[in-house]
N, CA and C atoms of all chains as a GROMACS GRO file, in nm:
protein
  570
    1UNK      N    1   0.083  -0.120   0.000
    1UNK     CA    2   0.000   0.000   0.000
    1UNK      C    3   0.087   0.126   0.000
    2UNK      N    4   0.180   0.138  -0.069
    2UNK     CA    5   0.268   0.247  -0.093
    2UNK      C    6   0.271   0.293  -0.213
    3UNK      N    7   0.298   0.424  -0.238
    3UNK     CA    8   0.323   0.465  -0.397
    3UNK      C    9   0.197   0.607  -0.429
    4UNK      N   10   0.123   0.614  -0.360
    4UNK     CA   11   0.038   0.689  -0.427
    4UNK      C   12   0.073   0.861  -0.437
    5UNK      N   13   0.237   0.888  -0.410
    5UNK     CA   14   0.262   0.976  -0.353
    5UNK      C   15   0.257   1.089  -0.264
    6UNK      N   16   0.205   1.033  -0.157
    6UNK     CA   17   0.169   1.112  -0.010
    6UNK      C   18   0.266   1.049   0.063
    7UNK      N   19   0.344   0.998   0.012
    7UNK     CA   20   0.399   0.911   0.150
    7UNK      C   21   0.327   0.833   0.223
    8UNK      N   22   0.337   0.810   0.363
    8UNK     CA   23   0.257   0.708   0.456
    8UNK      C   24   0.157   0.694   0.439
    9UNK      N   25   0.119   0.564   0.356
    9UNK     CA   26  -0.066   0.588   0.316
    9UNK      C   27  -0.173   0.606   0.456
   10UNK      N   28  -0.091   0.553   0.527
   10UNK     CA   29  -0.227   0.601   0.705
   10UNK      C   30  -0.216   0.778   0.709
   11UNK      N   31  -0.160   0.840   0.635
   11UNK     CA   32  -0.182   0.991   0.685
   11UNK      C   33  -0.223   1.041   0.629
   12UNK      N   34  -0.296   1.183   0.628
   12UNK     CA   35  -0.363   1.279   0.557
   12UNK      C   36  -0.290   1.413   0.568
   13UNK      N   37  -0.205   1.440   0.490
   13UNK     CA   38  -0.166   1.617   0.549
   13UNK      C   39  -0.322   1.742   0.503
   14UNK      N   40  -0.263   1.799   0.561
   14UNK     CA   41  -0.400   1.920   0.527
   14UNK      C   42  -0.402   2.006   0.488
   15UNK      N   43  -0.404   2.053   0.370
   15UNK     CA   44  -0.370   2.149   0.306
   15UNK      C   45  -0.461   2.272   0.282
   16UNK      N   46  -0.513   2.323   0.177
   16UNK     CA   47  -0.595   2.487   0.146
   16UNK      C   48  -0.719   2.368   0.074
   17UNK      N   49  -0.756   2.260   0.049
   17UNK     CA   50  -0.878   2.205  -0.016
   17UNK      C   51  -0.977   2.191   0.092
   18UNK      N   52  -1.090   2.216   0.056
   18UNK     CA   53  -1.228   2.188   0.071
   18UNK      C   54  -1.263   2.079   0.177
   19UNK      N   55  -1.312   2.111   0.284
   19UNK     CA   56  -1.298   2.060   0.385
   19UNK      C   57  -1.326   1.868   0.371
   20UNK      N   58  -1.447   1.850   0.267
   20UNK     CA   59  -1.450   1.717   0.239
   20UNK      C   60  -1.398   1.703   0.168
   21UNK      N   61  -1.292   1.719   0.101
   21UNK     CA   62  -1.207   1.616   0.014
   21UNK      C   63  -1.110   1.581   0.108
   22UNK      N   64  -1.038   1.607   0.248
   22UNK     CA   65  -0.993   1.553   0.342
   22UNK      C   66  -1.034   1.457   0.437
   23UNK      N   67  -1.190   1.494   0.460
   23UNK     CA   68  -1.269   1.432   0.510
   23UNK      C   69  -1.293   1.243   0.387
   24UNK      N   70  -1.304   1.230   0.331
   24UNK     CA   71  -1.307   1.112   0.252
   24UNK      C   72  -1.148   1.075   0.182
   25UNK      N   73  -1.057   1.137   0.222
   25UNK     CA   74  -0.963   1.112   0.230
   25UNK      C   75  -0.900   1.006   0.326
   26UNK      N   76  -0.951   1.006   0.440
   26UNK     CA   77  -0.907   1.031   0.619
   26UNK      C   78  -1.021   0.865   0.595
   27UNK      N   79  -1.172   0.869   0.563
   27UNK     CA   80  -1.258   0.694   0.504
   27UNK      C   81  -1.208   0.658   0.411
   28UNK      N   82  -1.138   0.684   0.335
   28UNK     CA   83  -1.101   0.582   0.247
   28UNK      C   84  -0.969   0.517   0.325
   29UNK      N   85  -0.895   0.581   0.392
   29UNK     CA   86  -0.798   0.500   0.455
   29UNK      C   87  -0.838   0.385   0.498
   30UNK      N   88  -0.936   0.428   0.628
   30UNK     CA   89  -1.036   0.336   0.680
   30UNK      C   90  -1.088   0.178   0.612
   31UNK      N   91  -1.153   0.245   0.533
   31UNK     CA   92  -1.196   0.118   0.417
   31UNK      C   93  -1.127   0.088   0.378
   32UNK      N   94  -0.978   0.109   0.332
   32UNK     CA   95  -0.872   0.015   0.277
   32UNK      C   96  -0.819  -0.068   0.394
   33UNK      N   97  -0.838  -0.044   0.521
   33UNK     CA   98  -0.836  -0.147   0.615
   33UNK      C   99  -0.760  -0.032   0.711
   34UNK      N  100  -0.683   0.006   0.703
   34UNK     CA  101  -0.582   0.092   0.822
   34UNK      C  102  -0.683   0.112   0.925
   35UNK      N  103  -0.608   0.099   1.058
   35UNK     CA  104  -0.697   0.050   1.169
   35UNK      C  105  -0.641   0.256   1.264
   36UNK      N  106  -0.536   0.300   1.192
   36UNK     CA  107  -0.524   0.415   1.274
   36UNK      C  108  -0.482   0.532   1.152
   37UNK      N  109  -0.538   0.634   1.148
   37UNK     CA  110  -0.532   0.693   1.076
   37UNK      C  111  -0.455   0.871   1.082
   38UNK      N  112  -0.329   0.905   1.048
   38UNK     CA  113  -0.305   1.024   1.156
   38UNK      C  114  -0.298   1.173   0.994
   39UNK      N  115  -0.374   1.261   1.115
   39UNK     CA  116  -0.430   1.366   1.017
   39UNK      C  117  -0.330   1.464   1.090
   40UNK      N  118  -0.223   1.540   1.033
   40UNK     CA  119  -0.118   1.599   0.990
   40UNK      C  120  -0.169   1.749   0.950
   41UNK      N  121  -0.126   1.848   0.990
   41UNK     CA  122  -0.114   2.009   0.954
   41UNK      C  123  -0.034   2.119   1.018
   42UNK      N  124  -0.017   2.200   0.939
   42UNK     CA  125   0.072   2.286   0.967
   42UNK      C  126  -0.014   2.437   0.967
   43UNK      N  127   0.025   2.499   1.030
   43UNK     CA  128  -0.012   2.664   1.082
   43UNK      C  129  -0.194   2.693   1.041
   44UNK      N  130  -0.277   2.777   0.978
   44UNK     CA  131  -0.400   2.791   0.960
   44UNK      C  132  -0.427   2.633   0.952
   45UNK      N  133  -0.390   2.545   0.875
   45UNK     CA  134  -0.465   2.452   0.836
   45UNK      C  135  -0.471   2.343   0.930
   46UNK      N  136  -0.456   2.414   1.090
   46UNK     CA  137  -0.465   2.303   1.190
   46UNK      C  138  -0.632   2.337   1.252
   47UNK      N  139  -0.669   2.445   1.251
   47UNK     CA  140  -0.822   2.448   1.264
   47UNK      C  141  -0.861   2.337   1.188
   48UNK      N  142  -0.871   2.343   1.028
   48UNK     CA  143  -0.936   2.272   0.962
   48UNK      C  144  -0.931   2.089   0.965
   49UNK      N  145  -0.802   2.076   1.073
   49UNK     CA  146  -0.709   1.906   1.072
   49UNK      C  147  -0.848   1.859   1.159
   50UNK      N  148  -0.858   1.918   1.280
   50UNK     CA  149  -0.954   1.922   1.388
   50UNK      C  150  -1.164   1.920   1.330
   51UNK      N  151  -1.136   2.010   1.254
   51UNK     CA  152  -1.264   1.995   1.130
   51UNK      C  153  -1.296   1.842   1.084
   52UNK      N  154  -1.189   1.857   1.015
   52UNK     CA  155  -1.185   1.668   0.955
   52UNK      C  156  -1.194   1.563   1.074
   53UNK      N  157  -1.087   1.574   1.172
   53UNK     CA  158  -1.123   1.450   1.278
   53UNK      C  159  -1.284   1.466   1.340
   54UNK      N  160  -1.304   1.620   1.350
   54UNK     CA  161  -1.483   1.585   1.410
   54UNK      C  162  -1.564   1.527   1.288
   55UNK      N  163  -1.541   1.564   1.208
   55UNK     CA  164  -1.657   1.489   1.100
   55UNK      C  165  -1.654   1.383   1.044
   56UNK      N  166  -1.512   1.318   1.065
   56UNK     CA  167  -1.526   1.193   1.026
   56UNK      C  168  -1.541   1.090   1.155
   57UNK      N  169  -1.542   1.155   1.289
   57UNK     CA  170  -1.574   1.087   1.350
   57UNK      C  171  -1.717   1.090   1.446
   58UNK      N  172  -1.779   1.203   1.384
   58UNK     CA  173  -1.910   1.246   1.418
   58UNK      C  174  -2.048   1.186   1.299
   59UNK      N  175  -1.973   1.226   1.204
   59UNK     CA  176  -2.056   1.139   1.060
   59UNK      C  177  -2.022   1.051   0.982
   60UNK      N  178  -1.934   0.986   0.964
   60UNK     CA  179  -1.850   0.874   0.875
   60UNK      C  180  -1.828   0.781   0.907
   61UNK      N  181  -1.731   0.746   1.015
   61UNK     CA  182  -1.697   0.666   1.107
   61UNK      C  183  -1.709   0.659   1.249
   62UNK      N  184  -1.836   0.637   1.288
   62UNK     CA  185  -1.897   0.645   1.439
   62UNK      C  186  -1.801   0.559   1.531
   63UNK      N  187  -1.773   0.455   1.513
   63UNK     CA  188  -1.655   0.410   1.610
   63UNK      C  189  -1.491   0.427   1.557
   64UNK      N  190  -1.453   0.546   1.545
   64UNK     CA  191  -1.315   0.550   1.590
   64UNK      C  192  -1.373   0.680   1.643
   65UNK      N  193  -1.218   0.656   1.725
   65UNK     CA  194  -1.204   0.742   1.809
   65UNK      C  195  -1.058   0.799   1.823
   66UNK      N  196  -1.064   0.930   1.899
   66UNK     CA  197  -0.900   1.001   1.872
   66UNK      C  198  -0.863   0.936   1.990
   67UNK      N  199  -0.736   0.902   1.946
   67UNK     CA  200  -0.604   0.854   2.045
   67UNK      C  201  -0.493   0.888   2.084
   68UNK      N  202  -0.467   1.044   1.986
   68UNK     CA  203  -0.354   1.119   2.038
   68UNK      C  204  -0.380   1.212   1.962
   69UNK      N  205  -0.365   1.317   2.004
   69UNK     CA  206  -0.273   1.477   1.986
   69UNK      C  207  -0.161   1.538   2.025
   70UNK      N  208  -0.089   1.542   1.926
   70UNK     CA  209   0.032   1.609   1.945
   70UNK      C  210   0.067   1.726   1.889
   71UNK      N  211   0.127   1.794   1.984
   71UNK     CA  212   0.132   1.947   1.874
   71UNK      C  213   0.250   1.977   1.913
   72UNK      N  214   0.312   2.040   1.818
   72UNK     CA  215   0.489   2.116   1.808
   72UNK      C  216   0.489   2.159   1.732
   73UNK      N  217   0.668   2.241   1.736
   73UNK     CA  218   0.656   2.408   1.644
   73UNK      C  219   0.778   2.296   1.541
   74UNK      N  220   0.729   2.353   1.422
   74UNK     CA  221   0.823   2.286   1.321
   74UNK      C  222   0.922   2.402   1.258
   75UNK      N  223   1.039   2.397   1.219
   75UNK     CA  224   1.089   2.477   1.136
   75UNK      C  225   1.123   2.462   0.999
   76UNK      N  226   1.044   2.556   0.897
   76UNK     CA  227   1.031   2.520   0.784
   76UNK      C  228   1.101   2.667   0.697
   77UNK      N  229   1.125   2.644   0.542
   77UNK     CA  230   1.188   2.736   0.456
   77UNK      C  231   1.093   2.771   0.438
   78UNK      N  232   1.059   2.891   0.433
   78UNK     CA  233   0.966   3.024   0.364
   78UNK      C  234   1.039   3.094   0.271
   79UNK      N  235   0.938   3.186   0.240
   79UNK     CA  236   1.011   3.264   0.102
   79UNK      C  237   1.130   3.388   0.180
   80UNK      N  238   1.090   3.400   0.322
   80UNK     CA  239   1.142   3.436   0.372
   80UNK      C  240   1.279   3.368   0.484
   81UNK      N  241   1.319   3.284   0.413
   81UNK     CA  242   1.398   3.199   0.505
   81UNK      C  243   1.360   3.119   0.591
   82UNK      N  244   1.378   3.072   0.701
   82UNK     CA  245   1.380   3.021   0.803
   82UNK      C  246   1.229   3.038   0.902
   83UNK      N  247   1.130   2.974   0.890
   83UNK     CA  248   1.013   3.051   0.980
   83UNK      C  249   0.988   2.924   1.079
   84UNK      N  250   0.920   2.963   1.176
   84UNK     CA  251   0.845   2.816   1.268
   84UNK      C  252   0.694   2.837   1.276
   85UNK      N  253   0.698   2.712   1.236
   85UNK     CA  254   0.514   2.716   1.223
   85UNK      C  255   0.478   2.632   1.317
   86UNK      N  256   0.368   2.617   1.361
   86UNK     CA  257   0.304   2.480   1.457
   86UNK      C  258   0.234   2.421   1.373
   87UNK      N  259   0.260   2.276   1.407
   87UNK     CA  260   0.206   2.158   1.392
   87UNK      C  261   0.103   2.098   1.478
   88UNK      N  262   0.002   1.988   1.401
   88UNK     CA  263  -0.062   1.905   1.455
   88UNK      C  264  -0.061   1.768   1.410
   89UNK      N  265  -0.105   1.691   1.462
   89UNK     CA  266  -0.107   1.552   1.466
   89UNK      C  267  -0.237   1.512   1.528
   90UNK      N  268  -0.275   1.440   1.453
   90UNK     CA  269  -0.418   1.396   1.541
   90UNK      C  270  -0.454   1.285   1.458
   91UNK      N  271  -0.444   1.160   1.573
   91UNK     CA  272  -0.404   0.993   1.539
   91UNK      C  273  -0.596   0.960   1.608
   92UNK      N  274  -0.661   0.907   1.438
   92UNK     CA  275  -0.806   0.841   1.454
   92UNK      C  276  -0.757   0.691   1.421
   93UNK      N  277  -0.788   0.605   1.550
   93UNK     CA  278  -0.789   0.492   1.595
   93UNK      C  279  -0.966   0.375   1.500
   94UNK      N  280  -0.970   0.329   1.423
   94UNK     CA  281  -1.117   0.249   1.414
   94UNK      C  282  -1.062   0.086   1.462
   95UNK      N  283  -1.124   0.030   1.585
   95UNK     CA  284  -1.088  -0.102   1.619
   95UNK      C  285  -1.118  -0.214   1.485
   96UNK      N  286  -0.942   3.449   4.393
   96UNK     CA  287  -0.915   3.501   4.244
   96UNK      C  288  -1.013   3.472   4.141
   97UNK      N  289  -1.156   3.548   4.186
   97UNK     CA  290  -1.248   3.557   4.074
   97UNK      C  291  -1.277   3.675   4.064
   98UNK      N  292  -1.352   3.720   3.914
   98UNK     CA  293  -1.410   3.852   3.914
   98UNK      C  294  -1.350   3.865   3.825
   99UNK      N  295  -1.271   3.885   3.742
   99UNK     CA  296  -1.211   3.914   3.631
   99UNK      C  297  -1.295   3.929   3.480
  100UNK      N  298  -1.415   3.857   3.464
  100UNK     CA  299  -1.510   3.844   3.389
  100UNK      C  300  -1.474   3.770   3.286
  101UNK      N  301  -1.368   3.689   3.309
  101UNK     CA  302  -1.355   3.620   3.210
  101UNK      C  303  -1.348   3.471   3.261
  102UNK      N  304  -1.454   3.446   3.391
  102UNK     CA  305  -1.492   3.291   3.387
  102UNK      C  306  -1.355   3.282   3.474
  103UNK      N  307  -1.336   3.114   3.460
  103UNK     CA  308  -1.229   3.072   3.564
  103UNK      C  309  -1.118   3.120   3.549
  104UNK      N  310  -1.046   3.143   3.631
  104UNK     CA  311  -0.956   3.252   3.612
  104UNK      C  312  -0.825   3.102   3.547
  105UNK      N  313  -0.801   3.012   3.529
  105UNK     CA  314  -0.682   2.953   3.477
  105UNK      C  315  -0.750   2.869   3.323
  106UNK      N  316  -0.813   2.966   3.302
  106UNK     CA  317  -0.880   2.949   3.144
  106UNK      C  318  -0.842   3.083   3.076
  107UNK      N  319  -0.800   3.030   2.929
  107UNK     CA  320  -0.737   3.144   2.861
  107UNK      C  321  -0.821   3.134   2.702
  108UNK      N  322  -0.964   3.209   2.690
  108UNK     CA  323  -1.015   3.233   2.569
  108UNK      C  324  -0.971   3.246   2.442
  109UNK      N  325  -0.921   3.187   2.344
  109UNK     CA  326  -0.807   3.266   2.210
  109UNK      C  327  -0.898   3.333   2.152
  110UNK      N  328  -0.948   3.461   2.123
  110UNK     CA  329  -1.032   3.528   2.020
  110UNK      C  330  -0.908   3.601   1.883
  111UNK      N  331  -0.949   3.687   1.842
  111UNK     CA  332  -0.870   3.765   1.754
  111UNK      C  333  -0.785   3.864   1.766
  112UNK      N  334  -0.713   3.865   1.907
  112UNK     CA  335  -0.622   3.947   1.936
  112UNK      C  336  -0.506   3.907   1.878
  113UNK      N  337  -0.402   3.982   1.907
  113UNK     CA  338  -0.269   3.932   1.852
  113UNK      C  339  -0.237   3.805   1.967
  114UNK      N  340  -0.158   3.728   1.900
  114UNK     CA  341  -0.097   3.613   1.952
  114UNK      C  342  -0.023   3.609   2.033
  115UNK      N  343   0.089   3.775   2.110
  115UNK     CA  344   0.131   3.780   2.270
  115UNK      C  345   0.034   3.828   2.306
  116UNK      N  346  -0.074   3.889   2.348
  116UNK     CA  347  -0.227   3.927   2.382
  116UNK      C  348  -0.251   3.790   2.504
  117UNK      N  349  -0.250   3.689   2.432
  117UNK     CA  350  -0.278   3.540   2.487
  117UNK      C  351  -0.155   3.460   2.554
  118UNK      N  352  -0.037   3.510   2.499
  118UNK     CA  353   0.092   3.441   2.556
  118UNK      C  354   0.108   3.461   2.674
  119UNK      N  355   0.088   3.654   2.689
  119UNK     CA  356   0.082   3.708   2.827
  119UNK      C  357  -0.043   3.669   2.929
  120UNK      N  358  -0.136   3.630   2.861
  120UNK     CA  359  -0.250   3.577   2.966
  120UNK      C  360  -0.185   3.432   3.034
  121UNK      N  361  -0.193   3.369   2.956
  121UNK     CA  362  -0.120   3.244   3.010
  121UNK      C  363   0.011   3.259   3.131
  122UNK      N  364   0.112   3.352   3.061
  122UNK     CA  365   0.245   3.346   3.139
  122UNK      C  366   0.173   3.437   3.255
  123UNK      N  367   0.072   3.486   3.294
  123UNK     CA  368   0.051   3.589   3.409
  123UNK      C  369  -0.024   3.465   3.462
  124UNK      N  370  -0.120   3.356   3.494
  124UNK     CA  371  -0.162   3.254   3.514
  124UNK      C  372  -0.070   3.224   3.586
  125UNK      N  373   0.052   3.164   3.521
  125UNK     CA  374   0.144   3.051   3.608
  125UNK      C  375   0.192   3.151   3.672
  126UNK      N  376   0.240   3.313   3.653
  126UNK     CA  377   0.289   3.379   3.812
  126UNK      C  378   0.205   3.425   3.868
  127UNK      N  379   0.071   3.390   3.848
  127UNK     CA  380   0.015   3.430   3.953
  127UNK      C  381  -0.066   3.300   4.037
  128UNK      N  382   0.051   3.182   4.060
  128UNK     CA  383   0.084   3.075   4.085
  128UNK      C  384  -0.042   2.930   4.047
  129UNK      N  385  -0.080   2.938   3.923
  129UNK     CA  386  -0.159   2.862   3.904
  129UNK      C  387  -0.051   2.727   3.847
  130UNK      N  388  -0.085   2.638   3.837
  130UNK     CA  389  -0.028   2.498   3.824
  130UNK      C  390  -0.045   2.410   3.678
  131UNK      N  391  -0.192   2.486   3.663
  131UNK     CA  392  -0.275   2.426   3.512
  131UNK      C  393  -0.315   2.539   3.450
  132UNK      N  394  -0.321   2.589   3.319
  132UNK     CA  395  -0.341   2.686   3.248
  132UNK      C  396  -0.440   2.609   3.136
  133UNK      N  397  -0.573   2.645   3.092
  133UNK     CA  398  -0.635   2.629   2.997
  133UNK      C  399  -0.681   2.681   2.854
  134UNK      N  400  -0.601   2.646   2.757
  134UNK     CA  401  -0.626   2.757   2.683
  134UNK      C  402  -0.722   2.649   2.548
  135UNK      N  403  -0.857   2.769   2.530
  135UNK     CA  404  -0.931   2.729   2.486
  135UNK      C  405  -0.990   2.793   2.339
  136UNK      N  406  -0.987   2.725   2.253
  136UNK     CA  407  -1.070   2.832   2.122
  136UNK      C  408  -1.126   2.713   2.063
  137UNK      N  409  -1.247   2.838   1.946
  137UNK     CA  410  -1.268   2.720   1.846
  137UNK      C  411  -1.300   2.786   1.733
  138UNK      N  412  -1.316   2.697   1.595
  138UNK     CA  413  -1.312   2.767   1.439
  138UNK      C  414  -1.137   2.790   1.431
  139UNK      N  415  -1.144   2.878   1.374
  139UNK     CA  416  -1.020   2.952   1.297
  139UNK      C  417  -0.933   2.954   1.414
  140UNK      N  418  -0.997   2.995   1.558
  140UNK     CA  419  -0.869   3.047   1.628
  140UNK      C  420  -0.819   2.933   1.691
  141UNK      N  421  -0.870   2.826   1.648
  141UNK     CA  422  -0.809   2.696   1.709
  141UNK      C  423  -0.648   2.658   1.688
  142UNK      N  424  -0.605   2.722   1.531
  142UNK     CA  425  -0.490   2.756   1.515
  142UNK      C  426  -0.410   2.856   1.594
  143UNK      N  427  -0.424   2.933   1.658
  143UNK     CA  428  -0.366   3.071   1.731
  143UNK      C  429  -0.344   2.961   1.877
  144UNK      N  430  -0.470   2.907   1.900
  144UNK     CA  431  -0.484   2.835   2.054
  144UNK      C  432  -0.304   2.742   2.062
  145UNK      N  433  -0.301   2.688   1.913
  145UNK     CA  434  -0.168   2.614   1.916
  145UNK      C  435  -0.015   2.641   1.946
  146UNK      N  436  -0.046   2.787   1.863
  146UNK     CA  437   0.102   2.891   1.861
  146UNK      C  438   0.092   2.928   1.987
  147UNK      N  439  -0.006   3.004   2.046
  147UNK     CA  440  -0.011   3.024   2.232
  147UNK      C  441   0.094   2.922   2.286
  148UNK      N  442   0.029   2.797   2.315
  148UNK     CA  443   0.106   2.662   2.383
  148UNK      C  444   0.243   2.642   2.351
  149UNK      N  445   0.295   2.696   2.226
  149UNK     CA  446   0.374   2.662   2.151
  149UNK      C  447   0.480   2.778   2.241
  150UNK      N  448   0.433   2.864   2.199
  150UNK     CA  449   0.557   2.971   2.232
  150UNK      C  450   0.541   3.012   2.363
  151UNK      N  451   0.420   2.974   2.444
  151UNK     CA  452   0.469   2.986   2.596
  151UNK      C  453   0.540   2.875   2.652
  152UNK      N  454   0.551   2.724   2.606
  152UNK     CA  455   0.632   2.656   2.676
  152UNK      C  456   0.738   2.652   2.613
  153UNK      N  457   0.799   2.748   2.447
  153UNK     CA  458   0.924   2.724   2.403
  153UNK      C  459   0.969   2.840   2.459
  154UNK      N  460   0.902   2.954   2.496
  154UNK     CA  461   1.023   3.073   2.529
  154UNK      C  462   0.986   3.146   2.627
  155UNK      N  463   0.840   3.066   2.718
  155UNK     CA  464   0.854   3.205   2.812
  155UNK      C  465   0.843   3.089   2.915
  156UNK      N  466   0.778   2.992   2.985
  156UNK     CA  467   0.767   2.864   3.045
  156UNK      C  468   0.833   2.750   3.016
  157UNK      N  469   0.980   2.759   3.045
  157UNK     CA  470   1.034   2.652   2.929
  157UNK      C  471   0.980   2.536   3.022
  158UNK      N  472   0.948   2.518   3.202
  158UNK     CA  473   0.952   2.388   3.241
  158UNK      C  474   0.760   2.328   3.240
  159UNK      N  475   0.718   2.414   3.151
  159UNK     CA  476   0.608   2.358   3.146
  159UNK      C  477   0.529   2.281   3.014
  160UNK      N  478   0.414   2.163   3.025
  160UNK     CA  479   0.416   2.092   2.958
  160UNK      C  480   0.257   2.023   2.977
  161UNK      N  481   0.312   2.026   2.792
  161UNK     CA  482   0.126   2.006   2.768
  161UNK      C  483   0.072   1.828   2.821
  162UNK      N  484  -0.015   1.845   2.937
  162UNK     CA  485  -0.066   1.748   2.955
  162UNK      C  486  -0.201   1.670   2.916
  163UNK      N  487  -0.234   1.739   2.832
  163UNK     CA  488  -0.420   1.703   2.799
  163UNK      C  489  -0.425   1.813   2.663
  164UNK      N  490  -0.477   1.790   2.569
  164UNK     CA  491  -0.525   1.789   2.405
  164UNK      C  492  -0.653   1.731   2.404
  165UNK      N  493  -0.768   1.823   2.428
  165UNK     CA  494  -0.928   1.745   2.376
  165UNK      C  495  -1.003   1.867   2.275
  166UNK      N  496  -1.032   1.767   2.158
  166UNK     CA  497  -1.103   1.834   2.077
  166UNK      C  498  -1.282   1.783   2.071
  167UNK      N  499  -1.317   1.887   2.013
  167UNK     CA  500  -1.457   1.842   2.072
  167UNK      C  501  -1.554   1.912   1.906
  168UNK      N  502  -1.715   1.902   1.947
  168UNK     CA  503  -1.771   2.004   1.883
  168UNK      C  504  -1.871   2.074   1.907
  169UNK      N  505  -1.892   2.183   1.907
  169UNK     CA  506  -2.016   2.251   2.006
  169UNK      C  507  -2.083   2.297   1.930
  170UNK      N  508  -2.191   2.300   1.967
  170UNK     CA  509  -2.332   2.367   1.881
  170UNK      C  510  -2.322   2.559   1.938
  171UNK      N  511  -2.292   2.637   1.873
  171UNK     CA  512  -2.372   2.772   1.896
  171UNK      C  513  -2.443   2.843   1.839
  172UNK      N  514  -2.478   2.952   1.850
  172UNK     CA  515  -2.576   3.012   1.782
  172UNK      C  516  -2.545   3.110   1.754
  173UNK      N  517  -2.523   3.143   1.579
  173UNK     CA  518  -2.453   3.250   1.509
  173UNK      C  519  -2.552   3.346   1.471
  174UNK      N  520  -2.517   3.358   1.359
  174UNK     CA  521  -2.636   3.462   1.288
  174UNK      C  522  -2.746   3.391   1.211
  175UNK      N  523  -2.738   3.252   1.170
  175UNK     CA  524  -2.778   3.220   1.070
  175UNK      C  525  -2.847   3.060   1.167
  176UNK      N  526  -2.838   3.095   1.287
  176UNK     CA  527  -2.932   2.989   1.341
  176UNK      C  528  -2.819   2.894   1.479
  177UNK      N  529  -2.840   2.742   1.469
  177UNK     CA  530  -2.735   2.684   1.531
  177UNK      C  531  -2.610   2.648   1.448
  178UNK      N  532  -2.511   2.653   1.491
  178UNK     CA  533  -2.430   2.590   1.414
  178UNK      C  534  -2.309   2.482   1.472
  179UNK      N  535  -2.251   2.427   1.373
  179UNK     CA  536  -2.178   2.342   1.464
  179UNK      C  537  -2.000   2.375   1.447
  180UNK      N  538  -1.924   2.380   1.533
  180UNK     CA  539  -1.779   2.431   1.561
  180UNK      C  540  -1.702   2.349   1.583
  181UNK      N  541  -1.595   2.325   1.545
  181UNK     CA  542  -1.516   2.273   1.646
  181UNK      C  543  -1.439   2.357   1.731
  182UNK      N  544  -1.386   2.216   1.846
  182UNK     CA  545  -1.312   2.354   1.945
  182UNK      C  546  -1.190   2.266   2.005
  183UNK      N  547  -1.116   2.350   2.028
  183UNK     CA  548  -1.011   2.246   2.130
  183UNK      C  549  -1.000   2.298   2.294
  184UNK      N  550  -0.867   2.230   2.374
  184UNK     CA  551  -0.888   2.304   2.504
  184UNK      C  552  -0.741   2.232   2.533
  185UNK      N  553  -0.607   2.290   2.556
  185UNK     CA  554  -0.478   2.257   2.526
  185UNK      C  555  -0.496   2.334   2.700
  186UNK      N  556  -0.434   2.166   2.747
  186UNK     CA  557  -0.380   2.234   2.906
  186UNK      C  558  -0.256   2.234   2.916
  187UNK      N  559  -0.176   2.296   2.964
  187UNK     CA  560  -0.022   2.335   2.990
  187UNK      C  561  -0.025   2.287   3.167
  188UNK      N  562   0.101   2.271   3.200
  188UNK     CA  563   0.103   2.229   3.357
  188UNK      C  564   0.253   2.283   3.403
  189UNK      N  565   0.271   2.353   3.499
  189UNK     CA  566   0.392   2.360   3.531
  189UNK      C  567   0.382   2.301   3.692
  190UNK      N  568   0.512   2.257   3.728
  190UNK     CA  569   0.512   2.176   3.842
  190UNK      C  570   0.582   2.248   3.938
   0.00000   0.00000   0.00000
């Protein structure tokens, strides 16, 4: 289950798209079997990471549940050199 | 230490202020010897809620540390009726 170029097929990063195309991003993992699923973002687009874990676990997938949050400051190249942004992590568990 | 009007006093609201606005709420919390600091938003400023945590335990609290990450979703009532939010609530702890 590798290759589709995202890297780690259990993750979702989160980018500037439309709140459900992350959201069925995050079930299709699911349905391909992955039993933990971790939804990934960086600076604005960590509101929206939190968006996706409530709705896919409020309307999509009624039994998983979150199993971790982690948050830290990452340092990344900007157009301006060197900036730190915060990160999220937020690991959806379906037994 | 109540009266402040802003509810429990080791709860820290993120609205749309600037981002030391909230750093300094927090870092005045732990000297004004609280143990647990709560900092809470939801929507958009759920991102700001992150950078708060972020840069009060990287540069102004270095010995303190996030013990609890819960995201949730609340119903309120906007302009346009009920609606539904997400929200988080990032506790910090210094010992």
């Amino acid at each position: 289950m590798k290759g589709d170029g995202k890297g780690d097929d259990n993750v979702v990063f989160i980018g500037k798209k439309g709140l459900m195309n992350y959201v069925l991003a995050v079930v299709t993992q699911f349905n391909n079997g992955e039993n933990d699923v971790i939804i990934k973002a960086r600076g604005k687009a960590i509101s929206r990471a939190v968006d996706v874990a409530e709705v896919v676990k409020n309307r999509f997938i009624l039994d998983a549940k979150i199993t971790d949050i982690q948050i830290s400051t990452e340092e990344i190249t900007g157009e301006e050199g060197q900036i730190k942004v915060s990160a999220i992590e937020i690991t959806l568990n379906k037994k």
